[in-house]
VEXSEMAR-454682 format. One line per 4 residues: number of its first residue (from 1); for each residue x, y, z of N, C-alpha, C. Coordinates in steps of 0.1 Angstrom, whole numbers, plus 5000, padded with zeros to 4 digits. Layout:
// VEXSEMAR-454682
NUM	X Y Z X Y Z X Y Z ~ ...
END
This chain:
// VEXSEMAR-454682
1	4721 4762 4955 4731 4770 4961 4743 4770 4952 ~ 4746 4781 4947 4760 4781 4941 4773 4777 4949 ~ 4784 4773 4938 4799 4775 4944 4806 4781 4950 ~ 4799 4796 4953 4808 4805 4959 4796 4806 4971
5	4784 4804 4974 4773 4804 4983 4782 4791 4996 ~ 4785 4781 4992 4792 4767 4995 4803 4771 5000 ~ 4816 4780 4993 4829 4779 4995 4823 4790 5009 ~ 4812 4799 5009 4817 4811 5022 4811 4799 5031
9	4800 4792 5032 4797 4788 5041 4807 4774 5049 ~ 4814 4774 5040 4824 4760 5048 4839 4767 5053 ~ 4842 4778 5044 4855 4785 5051 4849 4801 5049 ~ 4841 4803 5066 4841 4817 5067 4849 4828 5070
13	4848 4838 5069 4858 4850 5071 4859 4849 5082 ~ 4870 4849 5088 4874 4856 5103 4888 4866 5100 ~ 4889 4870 5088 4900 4878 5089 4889 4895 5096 ~ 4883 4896 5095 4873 4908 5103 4877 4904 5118
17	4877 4896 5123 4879 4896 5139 4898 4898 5142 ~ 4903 4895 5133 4918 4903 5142 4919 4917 5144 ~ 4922 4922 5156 4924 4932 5158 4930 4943 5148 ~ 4928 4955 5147 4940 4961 5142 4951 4960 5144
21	4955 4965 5158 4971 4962 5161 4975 4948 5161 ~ 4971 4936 5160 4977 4929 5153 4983 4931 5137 ~ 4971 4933 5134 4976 4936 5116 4987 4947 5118 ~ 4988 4954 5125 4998 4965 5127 5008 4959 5129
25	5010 4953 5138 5023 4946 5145 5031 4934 5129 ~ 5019 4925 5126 5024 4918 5116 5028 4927 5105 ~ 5020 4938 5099 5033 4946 5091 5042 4950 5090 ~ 5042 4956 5111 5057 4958 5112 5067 4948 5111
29	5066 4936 5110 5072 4928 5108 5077 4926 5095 ~ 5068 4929 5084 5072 4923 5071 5077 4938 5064 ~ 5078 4952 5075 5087 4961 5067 5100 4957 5076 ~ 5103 4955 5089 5114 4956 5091 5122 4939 5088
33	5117 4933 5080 5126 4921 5075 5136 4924 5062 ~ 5148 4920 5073 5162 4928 5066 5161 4919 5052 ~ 5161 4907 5049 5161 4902 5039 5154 4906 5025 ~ 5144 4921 5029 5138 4925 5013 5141 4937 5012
37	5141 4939 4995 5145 4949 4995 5130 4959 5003 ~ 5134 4977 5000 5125 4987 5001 5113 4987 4993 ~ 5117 4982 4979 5105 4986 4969 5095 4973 4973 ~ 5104 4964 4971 5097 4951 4975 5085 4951 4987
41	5091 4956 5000 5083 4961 5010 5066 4974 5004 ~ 5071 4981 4998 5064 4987 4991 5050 4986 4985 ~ 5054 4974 4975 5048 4968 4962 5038 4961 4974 ~ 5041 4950 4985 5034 4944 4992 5028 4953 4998
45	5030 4960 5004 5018 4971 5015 5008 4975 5004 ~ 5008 4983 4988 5003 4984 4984 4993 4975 4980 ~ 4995 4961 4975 4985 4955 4977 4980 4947 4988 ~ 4983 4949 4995 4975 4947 5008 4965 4953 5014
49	4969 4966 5007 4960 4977 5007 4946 4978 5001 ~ 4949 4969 4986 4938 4970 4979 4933 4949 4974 ~ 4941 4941 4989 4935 4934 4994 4920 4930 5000 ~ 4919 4938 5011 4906 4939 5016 4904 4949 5023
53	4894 4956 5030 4889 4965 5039 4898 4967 5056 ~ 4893 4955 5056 4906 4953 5072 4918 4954 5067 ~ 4926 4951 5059 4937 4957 5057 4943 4971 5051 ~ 4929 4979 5046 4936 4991 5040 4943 4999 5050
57	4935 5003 5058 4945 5014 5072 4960 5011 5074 ~ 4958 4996 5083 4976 4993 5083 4984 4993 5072 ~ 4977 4990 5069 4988 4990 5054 4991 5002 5049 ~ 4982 5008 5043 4981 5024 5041 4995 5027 5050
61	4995 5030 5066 5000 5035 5073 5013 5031 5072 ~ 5019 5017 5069 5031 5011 5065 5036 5016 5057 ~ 5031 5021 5044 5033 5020 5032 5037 5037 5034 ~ 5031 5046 5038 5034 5060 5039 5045 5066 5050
65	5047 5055 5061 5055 5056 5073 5071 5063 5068 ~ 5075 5059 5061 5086 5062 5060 5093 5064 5044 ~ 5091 5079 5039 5096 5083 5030 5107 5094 5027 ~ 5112 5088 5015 5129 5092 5013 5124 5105 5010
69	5116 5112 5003 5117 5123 4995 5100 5125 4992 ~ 5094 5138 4987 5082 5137 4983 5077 5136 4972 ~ 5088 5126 4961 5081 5125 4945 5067 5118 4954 ~ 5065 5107 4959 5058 5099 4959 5044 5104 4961
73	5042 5112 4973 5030 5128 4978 5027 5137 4966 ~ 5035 5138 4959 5039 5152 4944 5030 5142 4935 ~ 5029 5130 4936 5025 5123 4918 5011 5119 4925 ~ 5003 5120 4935 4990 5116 4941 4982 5130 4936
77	4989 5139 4934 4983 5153 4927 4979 5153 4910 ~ 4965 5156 4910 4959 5154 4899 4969 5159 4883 ~ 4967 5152 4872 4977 5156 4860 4979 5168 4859 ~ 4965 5179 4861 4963 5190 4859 4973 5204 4864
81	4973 5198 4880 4984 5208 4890 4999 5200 4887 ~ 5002 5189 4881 5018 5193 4877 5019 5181 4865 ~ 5033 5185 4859 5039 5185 4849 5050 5172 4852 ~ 5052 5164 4847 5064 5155 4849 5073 5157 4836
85	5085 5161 4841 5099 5159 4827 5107 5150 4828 ~ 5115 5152 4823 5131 5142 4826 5140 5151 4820 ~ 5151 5150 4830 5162 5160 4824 5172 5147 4829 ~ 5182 5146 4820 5194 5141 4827 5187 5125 4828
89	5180 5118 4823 5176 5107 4833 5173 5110 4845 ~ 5167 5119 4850 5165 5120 4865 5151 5128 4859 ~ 5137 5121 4868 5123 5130 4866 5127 5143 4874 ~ 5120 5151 4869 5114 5164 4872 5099 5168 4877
93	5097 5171 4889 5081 5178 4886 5082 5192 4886 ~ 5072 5198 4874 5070 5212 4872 5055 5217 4880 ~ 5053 5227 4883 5037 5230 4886 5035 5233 4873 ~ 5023 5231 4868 5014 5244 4861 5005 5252 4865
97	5010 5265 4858 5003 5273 4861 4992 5277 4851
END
């Protein structure tokens, strides 16, 4: 029996049996804690996302809930349909046509 055959059998998964809306509720918790910054909130939803399976949804849903602006939607679009510049220090997106 291997090391990792041993480690699942003595500490099994039960993160599969929490509900979703738990996991919901505990996210909401760790976006609305005034002590972090936004990005900070961010950077953790995202990997929590690419955590485990039971976490992608809530987190996903955390992570997209509340946006300033739509660079974020605009740069999930393939290289091909747009262009990124910089003018001024401030990015730009272009389409291509």
């Amino acid at each position: 029996m291997s090391t990792k055959q041993r480690f699942v059998e003595v500490f099994p998964c039960r993160i599969m049996h929490i509900p979703i809306e738990i996991l919901t509720d505990i996210f909401a918790v760790i976006y609305q804690d005034e002590g972090r910054s936004k990005p900070y909130c961010l950077r953790t939803f995202a990997a929590l996302a690419r955590t485990c399976r039971r976490f992608k949804e809530p987190a996903l849903n955390a992570l997209w809930k509340d946006m300033d602006d739509f660079m974020p939607l605009v740069l999930c679009l393939p290289e091909g349909v747009r262009e990124r510049t910089a003018v001024k220090g401030r990015s730009q997106i272009q389409w291509v046509s």
